[in-house]
C-alpha positions as CSV (number, residue, x, y, z in Angstrom):
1,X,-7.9,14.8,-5.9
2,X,-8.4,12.2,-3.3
3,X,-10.7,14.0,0.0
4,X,-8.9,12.8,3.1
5,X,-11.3,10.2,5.5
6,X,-13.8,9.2,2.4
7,X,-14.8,5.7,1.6
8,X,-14.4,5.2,-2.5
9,X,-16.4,2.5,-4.4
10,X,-15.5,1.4,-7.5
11,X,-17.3,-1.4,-9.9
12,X,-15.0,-3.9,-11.5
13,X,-17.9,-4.9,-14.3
14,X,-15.2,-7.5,-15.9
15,X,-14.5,-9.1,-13.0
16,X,-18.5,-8.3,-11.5
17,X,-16.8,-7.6,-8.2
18,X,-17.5,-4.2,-5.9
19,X,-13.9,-2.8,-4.5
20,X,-14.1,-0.1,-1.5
21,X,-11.1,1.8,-0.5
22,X,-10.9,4.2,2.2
23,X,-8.1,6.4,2.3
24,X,-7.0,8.8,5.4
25,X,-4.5,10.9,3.2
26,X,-4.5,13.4,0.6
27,X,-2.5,12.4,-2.4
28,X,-3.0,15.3,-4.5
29,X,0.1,16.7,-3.2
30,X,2.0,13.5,-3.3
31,X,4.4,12.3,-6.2
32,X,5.1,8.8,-6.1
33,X,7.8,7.6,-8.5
34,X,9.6,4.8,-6.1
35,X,7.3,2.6,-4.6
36,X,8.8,-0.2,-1.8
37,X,6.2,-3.0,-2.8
38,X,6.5,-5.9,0.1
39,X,4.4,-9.1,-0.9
40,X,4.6,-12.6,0.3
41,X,3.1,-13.9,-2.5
42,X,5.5,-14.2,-5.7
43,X,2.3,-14.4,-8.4
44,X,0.8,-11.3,-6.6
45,X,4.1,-9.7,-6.2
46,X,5.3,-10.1,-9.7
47,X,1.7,-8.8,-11.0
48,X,1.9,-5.6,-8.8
49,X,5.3,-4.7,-10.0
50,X,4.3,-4.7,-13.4
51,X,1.2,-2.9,-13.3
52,X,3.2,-0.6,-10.9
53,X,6.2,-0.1,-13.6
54,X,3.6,-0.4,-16.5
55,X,1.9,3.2,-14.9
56,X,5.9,4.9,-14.6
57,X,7.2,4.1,-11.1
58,X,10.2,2.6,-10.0
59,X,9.4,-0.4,-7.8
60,X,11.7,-1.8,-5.3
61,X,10.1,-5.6,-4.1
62,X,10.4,-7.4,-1.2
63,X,9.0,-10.1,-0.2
64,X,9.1,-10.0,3.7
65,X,8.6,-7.6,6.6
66,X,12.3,-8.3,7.1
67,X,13.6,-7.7,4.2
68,X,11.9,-4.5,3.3
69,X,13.4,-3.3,6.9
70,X,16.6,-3.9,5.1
71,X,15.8,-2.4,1.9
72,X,15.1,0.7,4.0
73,X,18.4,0.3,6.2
74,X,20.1,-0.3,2.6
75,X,19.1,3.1,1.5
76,X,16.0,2.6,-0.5
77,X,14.2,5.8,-0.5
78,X,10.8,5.2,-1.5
79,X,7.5,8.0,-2.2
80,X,5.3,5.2,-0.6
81,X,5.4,1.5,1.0
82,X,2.7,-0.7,-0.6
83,X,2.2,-3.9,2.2
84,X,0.6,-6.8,2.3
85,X,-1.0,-7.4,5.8
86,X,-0.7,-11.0,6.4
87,X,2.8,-12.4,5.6
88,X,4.7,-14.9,7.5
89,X,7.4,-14.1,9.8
90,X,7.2,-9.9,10.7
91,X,3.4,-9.2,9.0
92,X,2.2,-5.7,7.6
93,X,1.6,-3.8,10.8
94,X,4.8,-5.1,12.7
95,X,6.6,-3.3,9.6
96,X,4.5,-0.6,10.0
97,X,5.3,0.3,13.1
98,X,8.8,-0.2,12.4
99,X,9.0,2.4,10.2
100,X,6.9,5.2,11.9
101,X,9.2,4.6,14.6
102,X,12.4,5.4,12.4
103,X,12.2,9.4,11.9
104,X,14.0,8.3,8.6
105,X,10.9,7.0,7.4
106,X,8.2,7.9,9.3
107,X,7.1,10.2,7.0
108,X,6.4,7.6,3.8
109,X,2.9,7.2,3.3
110,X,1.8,3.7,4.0
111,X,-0.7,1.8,2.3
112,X,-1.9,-1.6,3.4
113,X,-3.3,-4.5,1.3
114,X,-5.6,-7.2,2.6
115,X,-8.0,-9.6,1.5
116,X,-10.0,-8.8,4.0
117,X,-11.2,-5.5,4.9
118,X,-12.8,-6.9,7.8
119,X,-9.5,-6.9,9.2
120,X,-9.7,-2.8,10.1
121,X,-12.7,-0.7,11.4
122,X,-12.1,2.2,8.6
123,X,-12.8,4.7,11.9
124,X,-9.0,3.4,13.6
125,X,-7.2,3.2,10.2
126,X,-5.5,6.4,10.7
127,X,-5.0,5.6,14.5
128,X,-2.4,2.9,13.4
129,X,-0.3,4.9,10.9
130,X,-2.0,3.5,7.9
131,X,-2.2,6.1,4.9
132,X,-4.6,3.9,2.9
133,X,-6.4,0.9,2.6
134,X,-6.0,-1.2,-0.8
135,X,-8.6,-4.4,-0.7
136,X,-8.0,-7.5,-2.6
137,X,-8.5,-8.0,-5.5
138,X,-8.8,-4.3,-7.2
139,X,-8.4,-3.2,-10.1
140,X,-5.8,-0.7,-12.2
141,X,-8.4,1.8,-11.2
142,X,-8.2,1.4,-7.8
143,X,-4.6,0.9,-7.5
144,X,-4.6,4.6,-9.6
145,X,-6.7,5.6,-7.4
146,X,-4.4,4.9,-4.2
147,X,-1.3,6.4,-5.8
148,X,-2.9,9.8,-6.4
149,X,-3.4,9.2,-10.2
């Protein structure tokens, strides 16, 4: 059970790296079996959709702002959106707001990745629409973590 507006730490000891995820939602009551993954990066995007599959979900994965709008349009139906912030063209929170805008969609939960956590104040996460945060790197545990598991 994941308590909504708590900040969790994890240790990665392989890696010697300390991961904190804050998440706004809780995803106890949330089954995610399709996950829209959208990721610039083709390594990163490739990874994710294994580790993603690997733990039973059906991943649909764009790579682009854009083209995840038209995966959505298309009739994708995912439990949750998994986005990158930073991507060229339309970034993370432009397709954010595109789909809490769309009463279609608006009610997807929404988690953001970034490199940088310094890129949100964890107190205005939920203010812009943002479900969860998932730093990079992480870990399986943390990425569990995120999708309720």
């Amino acid at each position: 059970m994941v308590i909504p507006n708590q900040t969790f730490r994890t240790y990665n000891a392989e890696c010697k790296v300390s991961i904190v995820i804050y998440m706004s939602i809780e995803q106890a009551d949330i089954v995610v079996s399709h996950i829209l993954l959208v990721e610039d990066n083709p390594e990163m995007r490739m990874m994710l959709c294994d580790l993603l599959q690997w733990g039973g979900h059906s991943v649909t994965a764009e790579r682009s702002g854009e083209d995840a709008l038209a995966a959505l349009a298309g009739g994708a139906q995912p439990d949750m959106i998994i986005s990158d912030l930073k991507m060229p063209g339309m970034d993370g929170l432009e397709l954010l707001q595109h789909v809490r805008q769309n009463q279609e969609w608006a009610h997807i939960p929404f988690i953001m990745m970034s490199g940088n956590l310094s890129d949100f104040q964890s107190d205005h996460v939920s203010d812009l629409g943002i479900d969860g945060l998932l730093p990079k790197p992480f870990d399986l545990e943390t990425l569990n973590r995120v999708l309720g598991g």
